[in-house]
C-alpha positions in Angstrom: -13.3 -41.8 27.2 -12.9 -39.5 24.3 -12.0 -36.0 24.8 -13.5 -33.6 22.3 -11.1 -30.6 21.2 -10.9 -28.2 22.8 -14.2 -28.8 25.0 -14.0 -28.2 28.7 -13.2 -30.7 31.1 -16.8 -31.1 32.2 -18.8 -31.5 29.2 -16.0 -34.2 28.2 -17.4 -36.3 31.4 -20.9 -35.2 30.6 -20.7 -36.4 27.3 -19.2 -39.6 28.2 -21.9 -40.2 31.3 -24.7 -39.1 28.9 -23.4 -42.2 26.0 -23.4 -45.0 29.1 -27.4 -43.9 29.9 -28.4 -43.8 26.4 -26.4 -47.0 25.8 -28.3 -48.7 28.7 -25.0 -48.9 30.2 -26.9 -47.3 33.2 -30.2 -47.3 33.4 -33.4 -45.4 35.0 -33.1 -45.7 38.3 -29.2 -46.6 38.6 -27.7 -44.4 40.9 -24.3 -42.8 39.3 -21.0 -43.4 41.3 -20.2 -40.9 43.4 -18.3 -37.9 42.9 -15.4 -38.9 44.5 -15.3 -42.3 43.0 -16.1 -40.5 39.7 -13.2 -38.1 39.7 -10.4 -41.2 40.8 -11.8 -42.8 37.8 -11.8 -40.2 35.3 -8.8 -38.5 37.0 -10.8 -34.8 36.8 -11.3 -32.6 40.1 -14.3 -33.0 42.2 -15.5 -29.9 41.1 -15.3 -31.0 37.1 -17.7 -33.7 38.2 -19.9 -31.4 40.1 -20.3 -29.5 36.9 -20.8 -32.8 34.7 -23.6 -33.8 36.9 -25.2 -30.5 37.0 -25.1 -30.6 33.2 -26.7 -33.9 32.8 -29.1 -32.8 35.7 -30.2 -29.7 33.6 -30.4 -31.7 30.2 -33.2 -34.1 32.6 -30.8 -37.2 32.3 -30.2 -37.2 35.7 -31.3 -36.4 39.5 -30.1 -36.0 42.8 -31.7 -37.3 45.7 -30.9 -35.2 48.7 -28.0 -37.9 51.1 -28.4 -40.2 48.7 -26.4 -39.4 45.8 -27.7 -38.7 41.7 -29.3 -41.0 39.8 -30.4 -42.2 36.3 -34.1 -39.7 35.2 -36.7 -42.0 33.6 -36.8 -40.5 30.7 -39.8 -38.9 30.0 -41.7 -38.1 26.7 -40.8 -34.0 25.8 -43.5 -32.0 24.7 -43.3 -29.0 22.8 -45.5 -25.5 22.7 -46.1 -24.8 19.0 -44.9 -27.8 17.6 -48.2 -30.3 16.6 -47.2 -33.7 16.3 -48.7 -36.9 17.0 -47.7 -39.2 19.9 -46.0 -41.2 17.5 -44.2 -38.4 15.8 -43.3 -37.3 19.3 -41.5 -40.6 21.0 -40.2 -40.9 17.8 -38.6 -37.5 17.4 -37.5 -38.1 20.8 -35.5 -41.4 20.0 -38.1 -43.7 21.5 -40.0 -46.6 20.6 -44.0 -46.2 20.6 -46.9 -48.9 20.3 -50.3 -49.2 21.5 -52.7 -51.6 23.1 -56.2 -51.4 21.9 -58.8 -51.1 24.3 -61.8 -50.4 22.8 -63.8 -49.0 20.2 -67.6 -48.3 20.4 -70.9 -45.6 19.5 -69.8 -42.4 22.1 -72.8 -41.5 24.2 -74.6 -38.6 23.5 -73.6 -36.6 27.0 -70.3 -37.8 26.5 -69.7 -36.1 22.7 -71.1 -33.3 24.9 -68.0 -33.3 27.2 -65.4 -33.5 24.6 -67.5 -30.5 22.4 -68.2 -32.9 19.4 -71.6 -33.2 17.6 -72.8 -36.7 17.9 -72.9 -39.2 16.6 -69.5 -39.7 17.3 -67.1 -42.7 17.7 -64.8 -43.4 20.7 -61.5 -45.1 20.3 -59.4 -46.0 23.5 -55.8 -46.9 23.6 -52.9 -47.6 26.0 -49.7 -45.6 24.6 -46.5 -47.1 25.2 -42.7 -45.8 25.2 -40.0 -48.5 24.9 -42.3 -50.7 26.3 -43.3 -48.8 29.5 -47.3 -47.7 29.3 -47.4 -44.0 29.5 -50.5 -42.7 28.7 -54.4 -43.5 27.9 -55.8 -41.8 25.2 -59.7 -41.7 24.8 -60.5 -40.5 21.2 -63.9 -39.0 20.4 -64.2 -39.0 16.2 -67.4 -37.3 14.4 -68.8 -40.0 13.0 -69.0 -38.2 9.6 -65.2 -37.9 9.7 -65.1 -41.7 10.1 -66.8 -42.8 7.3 -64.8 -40.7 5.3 -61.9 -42.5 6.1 -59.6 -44.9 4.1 -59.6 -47.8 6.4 -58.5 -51.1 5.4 -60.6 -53.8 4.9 -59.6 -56.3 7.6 -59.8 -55.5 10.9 -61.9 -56.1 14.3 -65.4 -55.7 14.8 -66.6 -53.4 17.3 -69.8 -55.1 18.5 -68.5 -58.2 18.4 -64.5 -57.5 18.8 -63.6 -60.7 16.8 -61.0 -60.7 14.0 -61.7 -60.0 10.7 -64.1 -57.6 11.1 -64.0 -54.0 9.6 -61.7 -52.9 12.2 -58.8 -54.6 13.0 -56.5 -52.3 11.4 -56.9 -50.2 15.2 -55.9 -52.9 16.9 -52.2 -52.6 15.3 -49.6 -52.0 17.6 -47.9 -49.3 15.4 -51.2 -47.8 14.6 -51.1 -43.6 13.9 -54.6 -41.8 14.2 -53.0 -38.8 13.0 -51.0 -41.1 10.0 -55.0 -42.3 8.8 -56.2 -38.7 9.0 -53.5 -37.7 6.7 -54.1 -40.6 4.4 -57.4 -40.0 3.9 -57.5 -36.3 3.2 -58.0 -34.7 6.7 -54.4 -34.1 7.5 -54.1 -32.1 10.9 -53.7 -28.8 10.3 -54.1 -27.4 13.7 -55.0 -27.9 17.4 -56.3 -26.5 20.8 -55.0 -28.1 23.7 -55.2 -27.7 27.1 -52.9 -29.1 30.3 -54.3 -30.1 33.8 -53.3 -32.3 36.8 -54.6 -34.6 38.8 -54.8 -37.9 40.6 -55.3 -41.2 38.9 -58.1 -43.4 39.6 -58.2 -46.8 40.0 -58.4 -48.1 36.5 -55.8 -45.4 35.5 -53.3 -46.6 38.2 -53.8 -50.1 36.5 -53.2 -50.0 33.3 -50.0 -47.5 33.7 -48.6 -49.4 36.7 -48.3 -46.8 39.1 -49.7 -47.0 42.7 -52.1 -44.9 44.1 -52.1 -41.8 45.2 -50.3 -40.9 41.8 -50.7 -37.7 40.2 -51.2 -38.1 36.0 -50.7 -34.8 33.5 -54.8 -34.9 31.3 -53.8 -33.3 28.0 -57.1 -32.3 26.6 -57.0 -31.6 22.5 -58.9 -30.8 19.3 -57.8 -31.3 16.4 -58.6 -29.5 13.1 -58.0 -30.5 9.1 -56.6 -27.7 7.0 -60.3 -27.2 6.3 -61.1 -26.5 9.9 -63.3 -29.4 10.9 -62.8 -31.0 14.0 -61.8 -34.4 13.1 -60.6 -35.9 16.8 -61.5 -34.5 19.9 -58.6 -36.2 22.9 -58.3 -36.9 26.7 -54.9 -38.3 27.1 -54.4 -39.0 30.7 -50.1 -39.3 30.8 -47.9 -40.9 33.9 -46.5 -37.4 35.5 -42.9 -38.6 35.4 -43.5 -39.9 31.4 -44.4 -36.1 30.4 -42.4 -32.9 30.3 -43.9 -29.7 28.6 -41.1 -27.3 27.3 -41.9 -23.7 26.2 -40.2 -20.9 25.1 -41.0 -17.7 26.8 -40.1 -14.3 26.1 -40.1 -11.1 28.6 -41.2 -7.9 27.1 -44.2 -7.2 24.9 -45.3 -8.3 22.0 -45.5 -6.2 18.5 -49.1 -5.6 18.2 -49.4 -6.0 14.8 -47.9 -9.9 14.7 -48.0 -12.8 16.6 -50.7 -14.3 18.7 -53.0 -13.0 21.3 -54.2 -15.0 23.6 -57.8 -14.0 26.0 -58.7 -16.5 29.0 -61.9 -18.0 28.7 -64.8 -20.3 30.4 -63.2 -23.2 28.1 -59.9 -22.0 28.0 -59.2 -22.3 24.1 -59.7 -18.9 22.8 -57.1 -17.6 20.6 -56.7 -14.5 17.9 -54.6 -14.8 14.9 -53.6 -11.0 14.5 -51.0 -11.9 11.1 -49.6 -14.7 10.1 -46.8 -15.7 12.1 -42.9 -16.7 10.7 -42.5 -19.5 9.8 -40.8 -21.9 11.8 -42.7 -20.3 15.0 
């Protein structure tokens, strides 16, 4: 093991633990040695190791199982408040690798453009997101149908009535495909979303196609997203594993300057927001 200079005993042994699980030396699930045979091995006191596994444990590498011992964290996709990125962007930001399975694509019925607050006609694409080849999340697109004919799809692709190759919309099917990468390609770059986090349990076709059993509870991220323009150009339900999604905010006590910032009022759909000035950037 390399010992950086100067750094404490602990985050040396941290550091070291923290290279084996990234390496896929250990992997999710493993459980660590133990503390003793970790401190015979390293030669550190038991209480260095207590504070190594505490650190990993904080940074959400690792977690203890009460008379079991610690073990490996699945790691899980990080989510940030204020920072709008695309799935993609976000597994990828994270050090991940992301790909989707195509499910479908079809006409969005007219109560269910309702639901999801678009104006028909509307199209629905559906998806199976996946993380280093683990399926993590379903996400059920609703996009305005005017904002799909404006968009510059490629001319191969899969047919949605008939789902046969060649058609005009293969290019969906891709495994690397970006939603958010074709919006910015064709001029309706995201600019801004609304998005709201619930919980529940997965149903039977959820369980399925992100392997879990049943009763599992899922995180349903619920989003709209808006061009620089401000039209609505997707409208999500991304139903997530629970142990594939961490939300982290930033949150500070004390109140808020009244002439900057955000104000934020609770309403029947939960999306209402004021923009009192422009905020720094960077925020």
């Amino acid at each position: 093991m390399e010992t950086k200079k100067n750094a404490p005993r602990y985050l040396s042994l941290a550091d070291d633990l923290r290279t084996r699980i990234e390496t896929g030396d250990l992997k999710a699930g493993d459980r660590l040695p133990s503390e003793l045979e970790l401190s015979n091995t390293y030669g550190f006191s038991r209480g260095t190791v207590v504070r190594a596994i505490e650190q990993l444990v904080t940074q959400g590498f690792v977690n203890r199982r009460q008379g079991s011992g610690s073990f490996v964290s699945t790691r899980s996709l990080h989510r940030r408040a204020g920072k709008l990125l695309s799935f993609s962007d976000t597994v990828r930001e994270d050090g991940h690798r992301t790909e989707q399975r195509f499910l479908g694509f079809r006409d969005a019925e007219a109560a269910e453009a309702q639901e999801f607050g678009v104006s028909p006609p509307a199209m629905v694409l559906t998806r199976l997101r996946m993380m280093d080849g683990v399926p993590c999340a379903i996400h059920r697109s609703l996009i305005p149908q005017s904002v799909f004919n404006r968009l510059d799809k490629p001319s191969q692709g899969i047919g949605k009535e008939t789902g046969q190759e060649n058609g005009p919309f293969a290019f969906l099917k891709a495994p690397d495909f970006s939603l958010y990468a074709l919006f910015e390609k064709s001029g309706f770059a995201v600019g801004e979303a609304r998005e709201r986090v619930t919980a529940r349990l997965a149903d039977s076709q959820e369980a399925a196609l992100l392997e879990i059993v049943q009763p599992s509870a899922v995180i349903v991220v619920f989003r709209l997203s808006f061009s620089a323009s401000h039209e609505l150009v997707e409208a999500v339900e991304a139903v997530y594993r629970a142990d594939y999604y961490t939300y982290d905010t930033h949150l500070i006590r004390g109140h808020m300057d009244s002439g900057s910032g955000l104000r934020v009022a609770a309403t029947t759909d939960g999306f209402s927001k004021e923009q009192t000035t422009k905020p720094k950037e960077g925020i």
